[in-house]
N, C-alpha and C positions, 0 to 999 in steps of 0.2 A: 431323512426321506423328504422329497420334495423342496428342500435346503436352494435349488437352483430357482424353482419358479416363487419362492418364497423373497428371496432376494432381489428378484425379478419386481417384485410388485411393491417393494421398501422403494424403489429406486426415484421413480414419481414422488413418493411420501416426504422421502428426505429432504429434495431439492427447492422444493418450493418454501418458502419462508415469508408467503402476504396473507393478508387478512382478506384482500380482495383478489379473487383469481380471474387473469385476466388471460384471452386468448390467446398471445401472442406468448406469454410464458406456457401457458398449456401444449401450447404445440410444441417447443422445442421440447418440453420436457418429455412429451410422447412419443415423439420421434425417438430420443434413446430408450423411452419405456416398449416400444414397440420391436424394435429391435431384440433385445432384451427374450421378450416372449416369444420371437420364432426360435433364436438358441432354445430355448427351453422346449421346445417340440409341438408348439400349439401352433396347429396349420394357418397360414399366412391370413388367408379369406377369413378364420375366427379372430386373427388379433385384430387385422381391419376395424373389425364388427366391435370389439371389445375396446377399443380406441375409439374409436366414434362414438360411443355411447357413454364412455366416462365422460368425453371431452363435452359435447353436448350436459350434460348431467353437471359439471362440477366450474365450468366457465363463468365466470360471474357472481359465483357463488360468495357472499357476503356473511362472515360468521364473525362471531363474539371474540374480542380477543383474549376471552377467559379459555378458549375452546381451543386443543390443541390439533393444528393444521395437520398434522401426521393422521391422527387419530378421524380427523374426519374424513381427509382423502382415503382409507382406507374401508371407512364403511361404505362407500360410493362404489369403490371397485369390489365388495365384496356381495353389495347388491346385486352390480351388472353379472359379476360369476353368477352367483343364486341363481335369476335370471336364465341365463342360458345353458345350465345346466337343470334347469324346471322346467326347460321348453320341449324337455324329452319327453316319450309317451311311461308313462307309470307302468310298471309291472310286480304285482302282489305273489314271489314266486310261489309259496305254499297256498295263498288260496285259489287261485288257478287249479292246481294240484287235487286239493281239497273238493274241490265243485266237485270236478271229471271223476273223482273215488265216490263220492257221496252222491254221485249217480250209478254207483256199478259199473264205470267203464276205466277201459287203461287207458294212461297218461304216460305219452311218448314225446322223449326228448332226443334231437340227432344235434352232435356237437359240432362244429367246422373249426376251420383256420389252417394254417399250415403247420410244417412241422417243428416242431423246436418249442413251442411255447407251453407246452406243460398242459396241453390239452387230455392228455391218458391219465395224468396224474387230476386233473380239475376234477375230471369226470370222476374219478375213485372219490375224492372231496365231499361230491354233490353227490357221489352212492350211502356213505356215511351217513352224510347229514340228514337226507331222507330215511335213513333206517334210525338214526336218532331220534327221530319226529315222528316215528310210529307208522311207517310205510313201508310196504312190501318192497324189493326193488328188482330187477334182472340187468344184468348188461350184456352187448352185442357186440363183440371186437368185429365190426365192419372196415375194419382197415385190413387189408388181405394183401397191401401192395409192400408196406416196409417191414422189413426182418426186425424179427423181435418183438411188435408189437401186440400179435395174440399172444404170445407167454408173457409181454408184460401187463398186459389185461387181466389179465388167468391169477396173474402171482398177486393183482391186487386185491381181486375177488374174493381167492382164497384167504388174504388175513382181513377182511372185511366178513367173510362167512356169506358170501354173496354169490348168486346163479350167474354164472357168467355162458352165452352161448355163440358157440365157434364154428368156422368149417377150417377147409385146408387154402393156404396160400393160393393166391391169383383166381378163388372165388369170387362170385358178383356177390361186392357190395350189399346190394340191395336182397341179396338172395338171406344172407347173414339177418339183414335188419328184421327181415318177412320173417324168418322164423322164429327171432327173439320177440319179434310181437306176440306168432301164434304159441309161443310157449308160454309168454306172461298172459297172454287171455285165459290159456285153458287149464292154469295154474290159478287163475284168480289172482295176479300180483297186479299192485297199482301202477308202477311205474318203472317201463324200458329208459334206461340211458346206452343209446347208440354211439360210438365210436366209432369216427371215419379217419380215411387216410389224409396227415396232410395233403396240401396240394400251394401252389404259388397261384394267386390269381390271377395270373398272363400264361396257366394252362389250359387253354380251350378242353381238354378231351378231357379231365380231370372235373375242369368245373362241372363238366356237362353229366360225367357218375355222378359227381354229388347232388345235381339235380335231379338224376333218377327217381336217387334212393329218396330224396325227398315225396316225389310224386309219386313214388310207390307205398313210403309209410303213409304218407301224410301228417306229419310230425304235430302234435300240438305244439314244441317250441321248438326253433331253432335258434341255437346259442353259438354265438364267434368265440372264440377262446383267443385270446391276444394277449403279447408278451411286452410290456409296459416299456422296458429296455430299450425294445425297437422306435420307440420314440415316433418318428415321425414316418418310418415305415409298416409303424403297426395301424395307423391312421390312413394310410392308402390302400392296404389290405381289407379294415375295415371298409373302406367305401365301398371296395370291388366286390367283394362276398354282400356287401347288402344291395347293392345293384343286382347281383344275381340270383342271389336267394333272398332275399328280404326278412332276413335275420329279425327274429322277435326280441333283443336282449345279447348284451354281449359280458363277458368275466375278462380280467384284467390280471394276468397272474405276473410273479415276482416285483411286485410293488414294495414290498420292504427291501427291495435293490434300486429302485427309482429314484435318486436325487431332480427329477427335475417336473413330473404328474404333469406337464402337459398333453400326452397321451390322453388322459382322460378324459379331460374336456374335451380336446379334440375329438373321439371319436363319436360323442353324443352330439355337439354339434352339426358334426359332420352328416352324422345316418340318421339322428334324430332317436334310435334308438338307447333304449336305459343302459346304464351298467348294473346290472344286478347284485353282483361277489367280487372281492378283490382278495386274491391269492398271495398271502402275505410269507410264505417259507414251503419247508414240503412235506410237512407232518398232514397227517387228516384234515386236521383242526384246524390247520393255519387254512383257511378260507373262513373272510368276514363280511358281512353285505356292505354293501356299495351306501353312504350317508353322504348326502352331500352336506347337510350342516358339519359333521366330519371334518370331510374332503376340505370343504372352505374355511374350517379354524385349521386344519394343519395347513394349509399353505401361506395364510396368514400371520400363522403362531401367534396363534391366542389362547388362553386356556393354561395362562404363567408360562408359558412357552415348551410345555409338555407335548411330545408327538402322538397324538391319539393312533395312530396307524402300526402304531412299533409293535 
């Protein structure tokens, strides 16, 4: 996992061979390192930013020559990662959760993204996980547009032992959502998880349902579900869905398929939003929170060269 952007960031390490680094090797060496990092799927404008800031940072730089060049140019770049993946806004998912219960009121979650990326399954994940952690739950198959999706809702529910509520195909949306909320109020459940229909973000009449549904729950979060694979297509989808809905937090699913985690950064970057969960297979349980200390020894391999993600 991440084996491509990993090698991506050895490639600067290797090449240099002085004690004293000077700008004119720093550049050529980034220009392949830069290169390097758009393959791997980190949007063009992040590696920019991530080039400029190593080179700035490590140019000049005068070390011991007890001190190995590799090891140091690495901590440099692993700063600048830190860095800009810290620039994102923090989100505490369970004590969010926690406040809105321990005031009496329900905590509503509507999911987005298109279709394919594991969005019905995430949300079954995060139904779990929340009933693992001592919380009521309900879900709302709001997705009325693609065949199969309320009985694949329904089938999750049922071996989760979870309230799932439904109408009939080509229903509104938002009509689904309204009544999973007024069922979890007057049920006392802490927390709706909403399911919506894909949609491609260059559908105008799509986006504009799932902004409905948004202004009609009023969602406490709204969460992207994005398919790590999609590499640099899942980072322009992010843009667009937080352009439009201003997505609180995004989940990263099939990441134990990901050879190359620029997806990740990219998307934080880019929306400035956290990643909260990285969906590592398709059991329950394979959903893990999002570290960036983590994220930054595995692309590094550090940690005897163990993959923390696996």
């Amino acid at each position: 996992m991440f084996e491509k952007l990993s090698s991506a960031i050895k490639t600067i390490t290797t090449t240099v061979n002085q004690r004293t680094l000077k700008e004119d090797d720093i550049t050529k060496i980034l220009t392949e390192f830069e290169l390097a990092l758009i393959e791997c799927d980190i949007a063009p404008i992040i590696v920019e930013n991530l080039v400029k800031k190593v080179k700035e940072t490590v140019t000049g730089t005068k070390i011991d020559r007890s001190i190995d060049i590799e090891l140091h140019l690495i901590e440099h770049l692993k700063n600048v990662v830190k860095q800009i993946l810290n620039e994102a806004k923090s989100l505490d998912f369970f004590k969010v959760i926690n406040e809105k219960k321990n005031s009496g009121n329900l905590f509503s979650i509507v999911f987005l993204g298109i279709n394919g990326t594991g969005k019905t399954t995430t949300i079954s994940k995060i139904g779990k996980l929340l009933k693992d952690n001592g919380f009521s739950v309900v879900l709302a198959a709001a997705d009325t547009h693609r065949a199969g999706a309320i009985e694949q809702l329904t089938e999750h529910a049922e071996r989760l032992s979870l309230k799932v509520v439904t109408q009939s195909y080509g229903a509104d949306p938002s009509a689904v959502a309204r009544d999973a909320v007024l069922y979890a109020k007057s049920h006392k459940i802490d927390v709706v998880l909403i399911d919506t229909a894909g949609r491609m973000q260059t559908s105008k009449n799509l986006m504009d349902e799932m902004t409905k549904i948004i202004r009609v729950i009023k969602p406490d979060l709204k969460i992207f579900v994005g398919d790590a694979l999609m590499g640099s297509d899942a980072v322009s989808q992010a843009k667009e869905f937080s352009e439009y809905t201003d997505f609180d937090a995004a989940i990263l699913t099939k990441i134990d398929a990901d050879a190359k985690g620029g997806a990740a950064l990219s998307i934080i970057s880019v929306t400035g939003k956290p990643i909260i969960f990285l969906g590592i297979g398709q059991e329950y349980e394979n959903l893990i929170p999002f570290d960036i200390n983590n994220f930054v020894s595995v692309i590094f391999e550090v940690e005897s060269g163990k993959k923390c993600l696996k």
